[in-house]
BAKE-405073 format. One record per residue (C-alpha): residue in three letters; z, x, y. Coordinates in Angstrom, 3 decimals. Example, Ala and Ser with C-alpha at 12.3 -4.5 7.8 and 13.67 -1.06 7.14 Angstrom:
// residues 2
@r=Ala&pz=7.800&px=12.300&py=-4.500
@r=Ser&pz=7.140&px=13.670&py=-1.060
This chain:
// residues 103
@r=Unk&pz=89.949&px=97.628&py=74.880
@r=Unk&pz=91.724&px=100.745&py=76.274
@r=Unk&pz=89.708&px=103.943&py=75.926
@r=Unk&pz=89.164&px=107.430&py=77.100
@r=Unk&pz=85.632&px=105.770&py=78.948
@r=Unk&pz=87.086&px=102.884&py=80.788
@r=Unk&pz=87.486&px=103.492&py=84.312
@r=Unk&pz=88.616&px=101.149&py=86.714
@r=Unk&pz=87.057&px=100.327&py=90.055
@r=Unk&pz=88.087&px=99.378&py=92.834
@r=Unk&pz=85.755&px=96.729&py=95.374
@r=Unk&pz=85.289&px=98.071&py=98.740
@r=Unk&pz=84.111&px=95.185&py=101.255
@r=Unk&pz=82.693&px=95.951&py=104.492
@r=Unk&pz=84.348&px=94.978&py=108.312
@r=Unk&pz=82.776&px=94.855&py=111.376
@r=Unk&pz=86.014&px=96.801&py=112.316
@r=Unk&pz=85.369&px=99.817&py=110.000
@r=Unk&pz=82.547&px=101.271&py=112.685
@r=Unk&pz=85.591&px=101.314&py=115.572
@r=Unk&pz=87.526&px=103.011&py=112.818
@r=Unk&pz=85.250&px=105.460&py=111.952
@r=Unk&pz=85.355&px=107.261&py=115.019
@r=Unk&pz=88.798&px=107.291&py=115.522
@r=Unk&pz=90.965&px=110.669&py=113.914
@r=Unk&pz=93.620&px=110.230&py=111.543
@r=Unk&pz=96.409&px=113.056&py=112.161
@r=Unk&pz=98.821&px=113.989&py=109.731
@r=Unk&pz=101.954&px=115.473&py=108.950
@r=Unk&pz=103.570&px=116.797&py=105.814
@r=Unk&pz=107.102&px=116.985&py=105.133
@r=Unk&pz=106.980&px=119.469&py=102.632
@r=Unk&pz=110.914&px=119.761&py=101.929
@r=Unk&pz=110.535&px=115.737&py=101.184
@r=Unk&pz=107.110&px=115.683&py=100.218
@r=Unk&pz=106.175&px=112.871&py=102.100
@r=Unk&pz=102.971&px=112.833&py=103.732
@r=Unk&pz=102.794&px=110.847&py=106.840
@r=Unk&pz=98.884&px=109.649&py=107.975
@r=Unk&pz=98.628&px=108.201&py=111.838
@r=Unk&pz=96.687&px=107.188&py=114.558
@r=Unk&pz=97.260&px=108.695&py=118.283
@r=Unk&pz=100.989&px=108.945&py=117.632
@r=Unk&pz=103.786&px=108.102&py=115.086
@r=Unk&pz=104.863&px=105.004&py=116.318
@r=Unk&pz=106.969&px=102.221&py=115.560
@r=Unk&pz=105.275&px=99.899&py=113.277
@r=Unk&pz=106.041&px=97.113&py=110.581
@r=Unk&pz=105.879&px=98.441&py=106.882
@r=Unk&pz=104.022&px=97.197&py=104.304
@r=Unk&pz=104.912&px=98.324&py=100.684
@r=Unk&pz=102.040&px=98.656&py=98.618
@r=Unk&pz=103.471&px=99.993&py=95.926
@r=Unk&pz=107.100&px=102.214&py=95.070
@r=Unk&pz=104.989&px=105.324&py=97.068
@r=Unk&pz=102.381&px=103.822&py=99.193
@r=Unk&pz=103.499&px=102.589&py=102.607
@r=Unk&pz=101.047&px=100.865&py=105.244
@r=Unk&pz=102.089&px=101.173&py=108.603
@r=Unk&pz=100.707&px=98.031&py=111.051
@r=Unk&pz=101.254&px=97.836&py=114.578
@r=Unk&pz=103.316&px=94.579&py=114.787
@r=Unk&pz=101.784&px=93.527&py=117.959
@r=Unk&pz=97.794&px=93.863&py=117.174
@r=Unk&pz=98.256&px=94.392&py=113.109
@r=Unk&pz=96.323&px=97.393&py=112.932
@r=Unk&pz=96.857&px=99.853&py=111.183
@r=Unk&pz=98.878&px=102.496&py=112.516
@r=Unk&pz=99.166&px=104.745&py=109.476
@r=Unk&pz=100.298&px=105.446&py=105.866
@r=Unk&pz=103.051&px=107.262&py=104.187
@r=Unk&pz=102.546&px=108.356&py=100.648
@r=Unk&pz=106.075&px=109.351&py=98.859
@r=Unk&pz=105.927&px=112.077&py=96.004
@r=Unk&pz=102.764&px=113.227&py=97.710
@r=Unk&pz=101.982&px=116.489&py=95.403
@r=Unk&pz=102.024&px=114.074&py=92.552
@r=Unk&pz=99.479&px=111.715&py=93.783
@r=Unk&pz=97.091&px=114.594&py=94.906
@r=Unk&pz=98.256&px=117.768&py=92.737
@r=Unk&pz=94.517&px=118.780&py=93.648
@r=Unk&pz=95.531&px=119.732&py=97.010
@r=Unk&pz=98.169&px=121.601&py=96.594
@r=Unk&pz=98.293&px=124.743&py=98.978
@r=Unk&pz=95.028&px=123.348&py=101.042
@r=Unk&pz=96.490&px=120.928&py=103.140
@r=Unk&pz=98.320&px=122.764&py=106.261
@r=Unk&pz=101.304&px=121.101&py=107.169
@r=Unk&pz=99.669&px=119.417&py=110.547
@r=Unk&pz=96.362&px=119.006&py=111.290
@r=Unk&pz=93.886&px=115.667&py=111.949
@r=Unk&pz=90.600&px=114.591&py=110.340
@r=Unk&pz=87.625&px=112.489&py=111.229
@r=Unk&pz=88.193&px=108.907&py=109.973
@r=Unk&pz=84.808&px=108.974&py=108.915
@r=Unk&pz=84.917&px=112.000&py=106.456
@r=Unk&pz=87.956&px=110.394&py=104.557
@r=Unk&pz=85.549&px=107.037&py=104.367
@r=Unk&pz=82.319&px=108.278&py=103.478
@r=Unk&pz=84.776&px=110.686&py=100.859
@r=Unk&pz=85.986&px=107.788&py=99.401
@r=Unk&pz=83.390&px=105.943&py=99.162
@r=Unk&pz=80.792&px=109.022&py=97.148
């Protein structure tokens, strides 16, 4: 039954390697002309793409399989919310996106 009070949740597991994660920072970069956002560790790299879906790419190192970032395509539309509050550069604590996602 579809209503307006279903929500759907999504399982979060825990990995040893989220702690070594956690203190890392995630830089970004937003191509505003293209609205693409691009999410990285250290540097943009080369990596091996994963597709998760038509607008969600996961970037893994294809040496160690880590992750080495994320695009998101058609960013505004994903996250209308933060439009105008995201500068076009910047980097955040790994941690604060976690424990953000996680409330």
């Amino acid at each position: 039954m579809r209503g307006t009070d279903e929500r759907e949740f999504h399982i979060v597991t825990y990995h040893p390697e989220m702690e070594a994660m956690k203190q890392r920072k995630l830089r970004y970069h937003y191509d505003r002309e293209a609205d693409v956002m691009y999410f990285y560790f250290h540097r943009p790299r080369k990596a091996k793409t994963v597709e998760l879906n038509a607008d969600f790419l996961l970037r893994l190192d294809p040496v160690t399989e880590e992750v080495a970032g994320l695009t998101v395509i058609s960013f505004s539309q994903h996250f209308s919310f933060l439009q105008g509050k995201v500068p076009d550069d910047g980097e955040v604590e790994t941690k604060t996106i976690i424990k953000t996602l996680l409330a």
